[in-house]
N, C-alpha and C positions, 0 to 999 in steps of 0.2 A: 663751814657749810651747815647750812640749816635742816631740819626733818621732813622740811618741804620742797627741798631741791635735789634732784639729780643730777646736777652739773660733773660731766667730767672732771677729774681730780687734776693735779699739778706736770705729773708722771707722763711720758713717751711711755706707748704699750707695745711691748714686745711678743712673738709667740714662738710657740714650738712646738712641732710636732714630737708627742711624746709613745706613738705605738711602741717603743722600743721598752715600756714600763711593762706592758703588758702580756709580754712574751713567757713569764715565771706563772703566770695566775691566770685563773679562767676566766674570774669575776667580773672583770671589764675588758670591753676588744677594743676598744679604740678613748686617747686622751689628746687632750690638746691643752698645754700649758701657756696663760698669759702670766704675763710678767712686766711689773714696774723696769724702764731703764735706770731708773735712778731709786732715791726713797733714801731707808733708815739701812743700816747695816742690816739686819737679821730681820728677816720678812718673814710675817707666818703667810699662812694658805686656806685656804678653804677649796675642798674639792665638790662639785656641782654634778647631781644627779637629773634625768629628766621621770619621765612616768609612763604608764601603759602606751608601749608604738612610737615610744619618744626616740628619735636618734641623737647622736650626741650634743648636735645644737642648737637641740629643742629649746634648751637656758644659757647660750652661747652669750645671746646679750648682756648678761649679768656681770660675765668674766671681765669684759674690758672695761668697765665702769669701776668695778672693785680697785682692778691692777693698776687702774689709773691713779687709785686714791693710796696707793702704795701694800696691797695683799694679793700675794700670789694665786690665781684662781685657777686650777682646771674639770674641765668638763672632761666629761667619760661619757662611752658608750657599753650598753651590754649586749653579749652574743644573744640573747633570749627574748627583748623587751617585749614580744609580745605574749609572755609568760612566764613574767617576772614578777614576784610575789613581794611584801616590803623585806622578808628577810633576805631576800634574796638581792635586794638594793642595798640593804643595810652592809652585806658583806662586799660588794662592790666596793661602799663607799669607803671601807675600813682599809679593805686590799691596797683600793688607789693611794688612801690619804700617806698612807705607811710607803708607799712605791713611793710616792712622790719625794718623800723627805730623802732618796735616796740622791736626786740630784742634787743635794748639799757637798758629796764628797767625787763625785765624777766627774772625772775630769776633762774639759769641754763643756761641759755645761754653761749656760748663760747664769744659772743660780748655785753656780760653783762657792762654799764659802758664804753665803749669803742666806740661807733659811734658817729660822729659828725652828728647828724639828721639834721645842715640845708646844707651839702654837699653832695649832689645830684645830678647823673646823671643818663643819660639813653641810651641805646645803642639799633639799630634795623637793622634787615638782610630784605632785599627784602622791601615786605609788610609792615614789620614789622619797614624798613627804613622808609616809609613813616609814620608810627603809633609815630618814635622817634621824628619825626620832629612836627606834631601833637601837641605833649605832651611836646615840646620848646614851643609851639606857646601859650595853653591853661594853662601849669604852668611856672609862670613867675620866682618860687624861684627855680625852675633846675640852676645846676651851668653849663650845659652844655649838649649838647647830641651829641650822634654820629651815621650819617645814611649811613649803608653797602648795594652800590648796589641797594639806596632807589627805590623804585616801587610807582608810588601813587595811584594803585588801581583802576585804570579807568575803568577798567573790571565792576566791581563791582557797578557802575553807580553810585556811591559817588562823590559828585564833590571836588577837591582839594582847597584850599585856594589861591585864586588870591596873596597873602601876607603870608610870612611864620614869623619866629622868627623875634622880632624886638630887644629881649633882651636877650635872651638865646643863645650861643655861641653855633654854628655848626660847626662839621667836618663834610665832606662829600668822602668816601669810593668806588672809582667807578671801573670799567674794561674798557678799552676801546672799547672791542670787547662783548662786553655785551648784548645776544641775549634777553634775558628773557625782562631786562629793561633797555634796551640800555640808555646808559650815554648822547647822545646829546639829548634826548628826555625828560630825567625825573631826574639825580645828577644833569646838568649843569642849566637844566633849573630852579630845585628848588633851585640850589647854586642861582640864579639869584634874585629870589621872596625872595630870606632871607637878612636883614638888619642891623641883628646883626652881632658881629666880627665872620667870617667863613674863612674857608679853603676848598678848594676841591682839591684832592687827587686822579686821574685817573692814573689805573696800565696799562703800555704799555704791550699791547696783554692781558691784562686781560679780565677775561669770569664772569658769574653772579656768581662765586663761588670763584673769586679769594683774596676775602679778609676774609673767614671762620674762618679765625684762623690768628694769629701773625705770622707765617713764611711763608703764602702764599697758600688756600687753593684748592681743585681740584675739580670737578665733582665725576670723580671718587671717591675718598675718601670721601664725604659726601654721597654717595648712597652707600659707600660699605656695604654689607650683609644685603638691604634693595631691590637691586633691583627689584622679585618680590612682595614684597607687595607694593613697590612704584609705581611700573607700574598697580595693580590691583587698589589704591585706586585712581590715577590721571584718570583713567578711568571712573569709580564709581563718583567721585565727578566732575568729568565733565557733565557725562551725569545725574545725582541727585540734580540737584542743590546745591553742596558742599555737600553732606552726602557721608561717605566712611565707609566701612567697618572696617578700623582702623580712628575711631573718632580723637585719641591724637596726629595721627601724625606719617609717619614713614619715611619723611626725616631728619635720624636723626646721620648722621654721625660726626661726630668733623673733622674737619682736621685743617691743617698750625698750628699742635704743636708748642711752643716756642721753640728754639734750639740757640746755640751759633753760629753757622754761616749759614744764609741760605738767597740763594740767592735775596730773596723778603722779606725779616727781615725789610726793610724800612716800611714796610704796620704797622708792631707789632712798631714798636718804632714811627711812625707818631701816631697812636692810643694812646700811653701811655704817647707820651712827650704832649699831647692834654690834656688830661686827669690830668697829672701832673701841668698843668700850671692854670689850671679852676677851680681845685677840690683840688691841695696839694698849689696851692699859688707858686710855684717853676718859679722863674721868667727864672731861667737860659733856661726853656724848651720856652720858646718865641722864643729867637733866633736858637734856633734846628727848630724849625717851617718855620721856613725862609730860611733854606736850601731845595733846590729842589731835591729828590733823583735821583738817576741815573736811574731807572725805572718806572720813572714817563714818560706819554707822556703828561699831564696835570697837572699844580700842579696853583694855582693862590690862593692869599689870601685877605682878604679883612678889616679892621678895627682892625689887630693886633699891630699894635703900642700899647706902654704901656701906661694906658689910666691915 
């Protein structure tokens, strides 16, 4: 698979309702694991944050496109999103990733036996882009993270780290036209402050929504059939200090489903040949990484030579 395809992988995608991870920690209230039926013996994972008002399957789309190509993906939600700061994703992401290697030895489990717990990543939208980069910076055995559209939560009067990852491999996921957290101000800059081997990946005319999913995702479709509760809670937790009527979150649409040809397919196959190279050991996705899609207005990399 190329850098400019999203094509669903090989793999039947299996799921699972995982709230019963959640029950020991506070940091996430709700998980949903997908999962390869088939693949390699020992499957790593990447667990999937969303961002400000996100509920858990604000990045739903992500999960079945990965688990298809054989990497165990689960989405989480947090009890607070709408006053959820990046450290406060960061320790979500840490809680879940670590819960999750737990279904290696449970018995019943669909992933009984079959997770390689020291392959490990993390993935985060908005806020929750900055909570990924965080959780590069404070877990040093992540085999990688990746931050969509990162935000670092300035709002929130948290200061961000002068110095990001020194060791943990970053992708960075950006729009170019990106109101919410504009790309020159917060991907480029934190592409900047990280040291470890990174990529950043800026979609021409892309918006705070355009990397949602693998085939390229919308506003629209991430608010659809939420609009007014989303407009009642952003209201509400503006003027409450983050308290909203819907606590869990109710931007919570999936979009840029995975498809066999779609015009922004580079955004799903830059995320997975990332992924593949960090997390499956697949040297061949190096050199995919060093192709610049056609839809990129920005693409630059840093420390990928094979080390």
């Amino acid at each position: 698979m190329d850098t400019g395809s999203c094509a669903l992988g090989p793999h039947a995608v299996g799921t699972l309702d995982a709230r019963h991870l959640t029950t020991r920690l506070g940091s996430f209230a709700s998980a949903t694991i997908y999962f390869p039926e088939g693949g390699r013996a020992q499957l790593p994972s990447v667990v999937i944050v969303g961002g400000w008002g996100c509920g858990e399957h604000a990045m739903a789309a992500w999960a079945p496109f990965f688990a298809s190509h054989g990497i165990v993906a689960m989405t989480i939600g947090t009890p607070t999103p709408w006053r959820d700061s990046p450290p406060v994703r960061c320790g979500a992401l840490l809680d879940a990733s670590k819960a999750l290697q737990s279904e290696n030895t449970r018995a019943g489990s669909p992933l009984h036996d079959r997770l390689d717990v020291s392959a490990r990543a993390v993935m985060g939208y908005s806020l929750g882009g900055g909570g990924a980069q965080l959780a590069a910076l404070r877990d040093p055995t992540l085999k990688c993270s990746i931050a969509v559209c990162p935000h670092d939560g300035r709002e929130f009067g948290v200061p961000f780290p002068a110095e990001l990852s020194a060791s943990v491999p970053v992708l960075f996921l950006c729009g170019a036209h990106d109101k919410e957290a504009n790309s020159q101000t917060h991907a480029w800059v934190q592409y900047r402050k990280t040291s470890a081997p990174k990529l950043i990946f800026e979609i021409s005319g892309g918006d705070h929504f355009s990397a949602n999913g693998p085939a390229g995702g919308t506003e629209k479709e991430f608010e659809k059939g939420f609009e007014p509760c989303a407009l009642c809670n952003c209201c509400c937790a503006m003027c409450c200090c983050g308290f909203a009527p819907c606590p869990y979150g109710s931007l919570n649409g999936p979009s840029g489903h995975a498809t066999n040809d779609a015009p922004r397919g580079a955004i799903g196959g830059v995320a997975l040949a990332w992924l593949q190279l960090f997390l499956l050991g697949d040297e061949s996705a190096r050199s995919r990484l060093a192709a610049r899609p056609d839809i990129a207005s920005g693409f630059e990399s840093q420390k990928m030579d094979r080390s």
